[in-house]
C-alpha positions in Angstrom: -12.1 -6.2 13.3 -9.8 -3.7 11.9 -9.3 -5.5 8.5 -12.9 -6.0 8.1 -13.3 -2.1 7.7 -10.0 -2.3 5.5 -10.8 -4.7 3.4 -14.6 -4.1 2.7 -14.5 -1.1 1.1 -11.9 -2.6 -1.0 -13.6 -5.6 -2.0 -16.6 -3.3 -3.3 -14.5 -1.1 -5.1 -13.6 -4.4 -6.8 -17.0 -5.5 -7.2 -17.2 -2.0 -8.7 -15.1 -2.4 -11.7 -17.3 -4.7 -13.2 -19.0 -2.1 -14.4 -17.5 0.7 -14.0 -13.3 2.5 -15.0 -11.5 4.3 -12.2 -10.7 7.9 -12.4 -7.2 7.4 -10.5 -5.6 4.9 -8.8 -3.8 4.5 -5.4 -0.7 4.6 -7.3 -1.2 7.6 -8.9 -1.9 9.8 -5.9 1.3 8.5 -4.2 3.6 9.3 -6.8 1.8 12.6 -8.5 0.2 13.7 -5.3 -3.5 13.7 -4.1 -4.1 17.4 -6.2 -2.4 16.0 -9.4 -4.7 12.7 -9.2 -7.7 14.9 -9.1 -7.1 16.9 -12.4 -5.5 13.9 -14.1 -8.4 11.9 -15.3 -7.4 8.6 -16.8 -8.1 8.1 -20.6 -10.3 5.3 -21.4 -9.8 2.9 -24.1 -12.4 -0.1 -24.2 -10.9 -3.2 -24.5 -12.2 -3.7 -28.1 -10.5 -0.7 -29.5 -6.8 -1.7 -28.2 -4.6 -3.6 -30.4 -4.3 -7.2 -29.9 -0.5 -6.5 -30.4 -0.5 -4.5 -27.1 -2.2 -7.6 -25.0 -0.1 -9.6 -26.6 2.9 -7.8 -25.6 1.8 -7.3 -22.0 1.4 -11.2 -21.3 4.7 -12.0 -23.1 6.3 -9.5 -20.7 4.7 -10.1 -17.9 2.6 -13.0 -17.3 2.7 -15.5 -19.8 0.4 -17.7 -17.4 -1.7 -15.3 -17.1 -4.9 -17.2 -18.8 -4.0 -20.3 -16.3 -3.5 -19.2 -13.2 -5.9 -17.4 -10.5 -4.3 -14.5 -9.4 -0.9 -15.8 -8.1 1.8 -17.8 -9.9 3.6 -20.4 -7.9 6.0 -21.2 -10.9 6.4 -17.9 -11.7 7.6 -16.7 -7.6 10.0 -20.2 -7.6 11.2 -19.1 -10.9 12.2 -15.6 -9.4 13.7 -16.9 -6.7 16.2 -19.2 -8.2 16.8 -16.3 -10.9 17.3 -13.9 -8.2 19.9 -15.9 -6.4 22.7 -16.0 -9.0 22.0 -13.0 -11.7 22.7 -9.4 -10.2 19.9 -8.2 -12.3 16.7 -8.8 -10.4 13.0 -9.9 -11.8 9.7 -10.5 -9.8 7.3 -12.9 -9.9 4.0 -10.8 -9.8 1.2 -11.9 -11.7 -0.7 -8.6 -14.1 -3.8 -9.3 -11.4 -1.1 -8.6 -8.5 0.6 -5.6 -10.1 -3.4 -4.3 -11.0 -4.6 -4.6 -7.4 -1.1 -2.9 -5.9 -1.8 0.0 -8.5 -5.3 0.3 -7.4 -5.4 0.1 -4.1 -1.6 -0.2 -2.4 1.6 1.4 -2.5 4.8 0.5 -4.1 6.2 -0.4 -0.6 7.7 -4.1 -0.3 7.1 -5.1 3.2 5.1 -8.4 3.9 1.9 -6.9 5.0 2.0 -5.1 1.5 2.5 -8.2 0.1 -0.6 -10.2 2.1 -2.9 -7.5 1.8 -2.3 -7.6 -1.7 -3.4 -11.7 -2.2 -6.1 -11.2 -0.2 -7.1 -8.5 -2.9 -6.4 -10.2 -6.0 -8.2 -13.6 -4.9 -11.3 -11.0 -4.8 -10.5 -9.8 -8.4 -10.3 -13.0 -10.1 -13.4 -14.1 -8.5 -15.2 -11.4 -9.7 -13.8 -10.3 -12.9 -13.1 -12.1 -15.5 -9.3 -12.0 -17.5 -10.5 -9.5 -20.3 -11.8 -7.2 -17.7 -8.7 -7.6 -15.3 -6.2 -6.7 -18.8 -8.6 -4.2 -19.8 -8.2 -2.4 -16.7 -4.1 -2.9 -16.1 -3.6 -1.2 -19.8 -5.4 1.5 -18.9 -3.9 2.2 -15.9 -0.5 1.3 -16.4 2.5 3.6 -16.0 4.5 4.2 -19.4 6.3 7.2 -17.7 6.0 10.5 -15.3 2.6 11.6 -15.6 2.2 8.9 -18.6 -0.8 6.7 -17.4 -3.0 4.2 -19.6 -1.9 2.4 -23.1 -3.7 5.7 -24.8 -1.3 8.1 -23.5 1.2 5.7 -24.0 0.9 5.2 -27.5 0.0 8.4 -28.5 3.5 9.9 -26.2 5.9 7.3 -28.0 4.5 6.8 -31.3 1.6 9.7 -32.0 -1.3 6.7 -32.7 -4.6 5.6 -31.0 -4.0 2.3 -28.6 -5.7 0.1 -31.9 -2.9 1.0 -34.2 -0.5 0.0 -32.7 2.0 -2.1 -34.5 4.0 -5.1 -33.1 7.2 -3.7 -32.5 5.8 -0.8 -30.8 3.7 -2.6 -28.7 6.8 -4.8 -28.0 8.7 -1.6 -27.4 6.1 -0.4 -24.8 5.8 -3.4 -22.9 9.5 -4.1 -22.6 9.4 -0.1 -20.8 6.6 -1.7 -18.1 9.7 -2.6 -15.5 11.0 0.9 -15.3 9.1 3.4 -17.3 10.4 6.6 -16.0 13.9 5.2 -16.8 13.5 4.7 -20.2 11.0 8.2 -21.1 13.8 9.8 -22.8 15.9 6.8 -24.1 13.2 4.0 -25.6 16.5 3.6 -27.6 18.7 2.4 -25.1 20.9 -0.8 -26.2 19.4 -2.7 -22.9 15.4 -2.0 -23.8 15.8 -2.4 -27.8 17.3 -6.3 -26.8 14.2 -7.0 -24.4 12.3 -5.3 -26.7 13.4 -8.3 -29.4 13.3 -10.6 -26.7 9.4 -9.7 -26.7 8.6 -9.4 -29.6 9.7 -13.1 -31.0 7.5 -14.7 -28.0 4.8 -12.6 -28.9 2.9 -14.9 -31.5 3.0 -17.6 -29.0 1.0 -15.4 -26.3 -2.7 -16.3 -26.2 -5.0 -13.2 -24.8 -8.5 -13.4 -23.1 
């Protein structure tokens, strides 16, 4: 009975987004604080008025299945697994549906109940959004550094432009930051991010976007 009153609420607040943006998110208020979260209003871009450069970026880097699967990638969490076993640098295998529902609603914990209240979650979300709406809202609310929250901070921080300028590099640039924003704020330069960045950047083209 106790998950019925911890997941309804939940599944409403997905129903929710249909139609309407969140002002925070769960992530927010755990890393800036419950009074930050209430003065830092998120701003809104509409998904027509970011660049396709951006989306494109974001599936390269992150879920280049994302217009195939429904919320969870099999291949993807096999794919991690054998990488994980034999390089010392570590990847994951969440889908951007997973990562948007753990922002929303969860913590950045990595324990197992975490990890199942989170599919439960985003089997809920991709029943009742669609793809544009579920990419519409993880650009929006994705963190690009401290404090830095949404691709229209984001671009206008790093490069001084509205989300629909954006150029291909730059959006390459930004994506490639998605893993560990804070820890490239002050050094987008770094030798390690400008290779990913390249890395992005030439599969771009081949990225297909809701």
């Amino acid at each position: 009975m106790s998950y019925v009153f911890y997941f309804v609420p939940k599944i409403f607040n997905i129903i929710n987004l249909k139609t309407s943006n969140p002002n925070s998110t769960s992530m927010i208020e755990f890393q800036m604080g419950e009074e930050y979260s209430a003065q830092k209003k998120i701003n809104w871009t509409n998904y027509q008025l970011i660049s396709d450069s951006i989306k494109r970026a974001v599936i390269s880097a992150e879920d280049d299945r994302f217009l195939e699967h429904h919320g969870v990638d099999l291949k993807a969490i096999q794919e991690a697994i054998k990488s994980n076993l034999v390089n010392d640098v570590k990847r994951g295998g969440s889908t951007i549906s997973q990562q948007l529902v753990k922002n929303l609603f969860l913590n950045p914990s990595k324990n197992i109940l975490r990890k199942l209240h989170e599919f439960v979650l985003v089997f809920f979300l991709e029943a009742f959004l669609t793809k544009e709406r579920i990419l519409e809202l993880y650009l929006n609310i994705a963190e690009w550094g401290f404090g830095i929250y949404g691709i229209k901070d984001a671009a206008n921080y790093y490069f001084n432009v509205d989300p629909g300028h954006l150029e291909s590099y730059q959006s390459a640039k930004l994506a490639a930051m998605l893993t560990n924003p804070k820890k490239y704020q002050h050094n987008i330069n770094s030798e390690f991010l400008n290779k990913k960045t390249k890395q992005i950047f030439s599969r771009m083209d081949y990225s297909r976007i809701p």
